[in-house]
C-alpha positions in Angstrom: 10.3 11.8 23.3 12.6 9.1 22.4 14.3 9.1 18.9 12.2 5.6 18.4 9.3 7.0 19.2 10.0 9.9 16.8 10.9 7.4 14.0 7.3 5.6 14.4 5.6 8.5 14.6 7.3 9.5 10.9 7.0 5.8 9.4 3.2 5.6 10.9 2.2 9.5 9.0 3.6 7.7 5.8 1.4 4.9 5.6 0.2 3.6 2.0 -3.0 2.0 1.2 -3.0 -1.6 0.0 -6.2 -1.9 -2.7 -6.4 -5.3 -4.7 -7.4 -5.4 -7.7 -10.9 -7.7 -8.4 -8.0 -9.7 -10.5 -5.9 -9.8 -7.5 -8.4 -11.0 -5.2 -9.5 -13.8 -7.3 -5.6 -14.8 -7.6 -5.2 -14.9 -4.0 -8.9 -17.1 -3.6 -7.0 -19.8 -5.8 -4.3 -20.0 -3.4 -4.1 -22.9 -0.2 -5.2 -20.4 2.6 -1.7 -21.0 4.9 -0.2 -19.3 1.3 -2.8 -17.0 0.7 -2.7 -15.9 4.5 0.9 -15.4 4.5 1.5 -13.6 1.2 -1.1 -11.1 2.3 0.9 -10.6 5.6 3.9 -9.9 3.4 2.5 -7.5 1.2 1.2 -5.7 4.0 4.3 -5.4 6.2 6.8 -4.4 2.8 3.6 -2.2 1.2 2.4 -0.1 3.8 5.0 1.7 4.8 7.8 1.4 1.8 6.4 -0.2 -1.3 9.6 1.4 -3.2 13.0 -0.9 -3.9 16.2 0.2 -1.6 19.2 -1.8 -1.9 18.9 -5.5 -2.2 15.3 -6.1 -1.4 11.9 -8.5 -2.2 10.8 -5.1 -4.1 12.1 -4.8 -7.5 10.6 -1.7 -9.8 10.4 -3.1 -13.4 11.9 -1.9 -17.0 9.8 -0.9 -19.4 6.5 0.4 -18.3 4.5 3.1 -17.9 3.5 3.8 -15.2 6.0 1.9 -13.1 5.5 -1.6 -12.2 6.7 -3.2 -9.1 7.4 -6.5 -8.2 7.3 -8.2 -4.3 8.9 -11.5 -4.2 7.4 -13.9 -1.4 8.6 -17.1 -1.4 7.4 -18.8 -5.1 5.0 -16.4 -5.8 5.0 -12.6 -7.3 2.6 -9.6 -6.3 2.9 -7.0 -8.5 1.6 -3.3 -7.9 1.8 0.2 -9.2 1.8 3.3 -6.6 -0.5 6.2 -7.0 0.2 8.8 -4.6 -0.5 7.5 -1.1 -2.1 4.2 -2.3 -0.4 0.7 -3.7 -2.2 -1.4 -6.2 -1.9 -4.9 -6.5 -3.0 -5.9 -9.8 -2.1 -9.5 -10.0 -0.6 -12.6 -8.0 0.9 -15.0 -9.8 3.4 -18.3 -9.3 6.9 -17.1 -10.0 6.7 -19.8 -13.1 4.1 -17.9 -14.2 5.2 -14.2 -14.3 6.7 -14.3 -18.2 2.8 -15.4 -18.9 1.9 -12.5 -17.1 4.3 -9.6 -17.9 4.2 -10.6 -21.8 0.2 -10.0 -20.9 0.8 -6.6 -19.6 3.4 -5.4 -22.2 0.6 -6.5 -25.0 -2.1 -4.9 -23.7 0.2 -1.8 -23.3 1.3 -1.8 -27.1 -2.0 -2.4 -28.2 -3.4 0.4 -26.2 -0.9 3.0 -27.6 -1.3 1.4 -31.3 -4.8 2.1 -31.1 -4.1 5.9 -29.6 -1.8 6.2 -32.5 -3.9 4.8 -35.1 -6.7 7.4 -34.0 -4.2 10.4 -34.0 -3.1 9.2 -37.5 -6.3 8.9 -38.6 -7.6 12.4 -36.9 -4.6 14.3 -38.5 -5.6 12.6 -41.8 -9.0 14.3 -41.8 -8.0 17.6 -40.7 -5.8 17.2 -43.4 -8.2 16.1 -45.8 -11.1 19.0 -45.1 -9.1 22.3 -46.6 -8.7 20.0 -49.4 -12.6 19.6 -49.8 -13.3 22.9 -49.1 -11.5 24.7 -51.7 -13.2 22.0 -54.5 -16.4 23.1 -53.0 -15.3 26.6 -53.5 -14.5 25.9 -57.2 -17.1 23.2 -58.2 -19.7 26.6 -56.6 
């Protein structure tokens, strides 16, 4: 066996899965079908095998967010995934004049999320701090 052969054989056992979101698929059903076409083409060659950023590539892992959010570039337009074990996740498609619209999107949805987590915690700890406080009035008023 050839040292190509052996190289497949390793890139081919690494395979990812490409799942689009329902938001993703309804993205790429706006598009002109020659674009559509192609940018599905493109996130399948750069996805399945390495959806992570090495060097200077289309694939660009961005700041701020947890999880990690990646970003292919193809031609104008944007796919942007996460990576869950052995499976990539495209959650949106957008026109590259659009991706401020969509990242600001994200980020708020994100903040609002952990605002509400914290507000519960906050609110939980409150209580709990609250019912010894209740108790021993109880205990007296008795």
């Amino acid at each position: 066996m050839t040292w190509l052969e052996n190289s497949e054989k390793a890139v081919n056992a690494r395979r990812f899965r490409i799942i689009f979101s329902p938001a993703a698929q309804r993205d790429i059903e706006k598009l002109e079908t020659g674009i559509a076409i192609r940018l599905v083409k493109e996130i399948k060659t750069y996805l399945e095998t390495n959806p992570f950023p090495l060097g200077k590539t289309r694939i660009k892992k961005l700041t701020n967010f947890h999880p990690p959010l990646y970003r292919l570039r193809s031609a104008s337009f944007r796919a942007y995934f996460r990576i869950f074990s052995q499976e990539v996740v495209i959650l949106a498609i957008t026109h590259k004049k659009d991706s401020e619209k969509f990242l600001k999107r994200i980020q708020e949805a994100r903040l609002t999320y952990v605002t509400k987590q914290t507000t519960k915690r906050r609110l939980s700890n409150a209580i709990a701090k609250e019912r010894p406080a209740e108790r021993q009035s109880e205990r007296k008023a008795g």
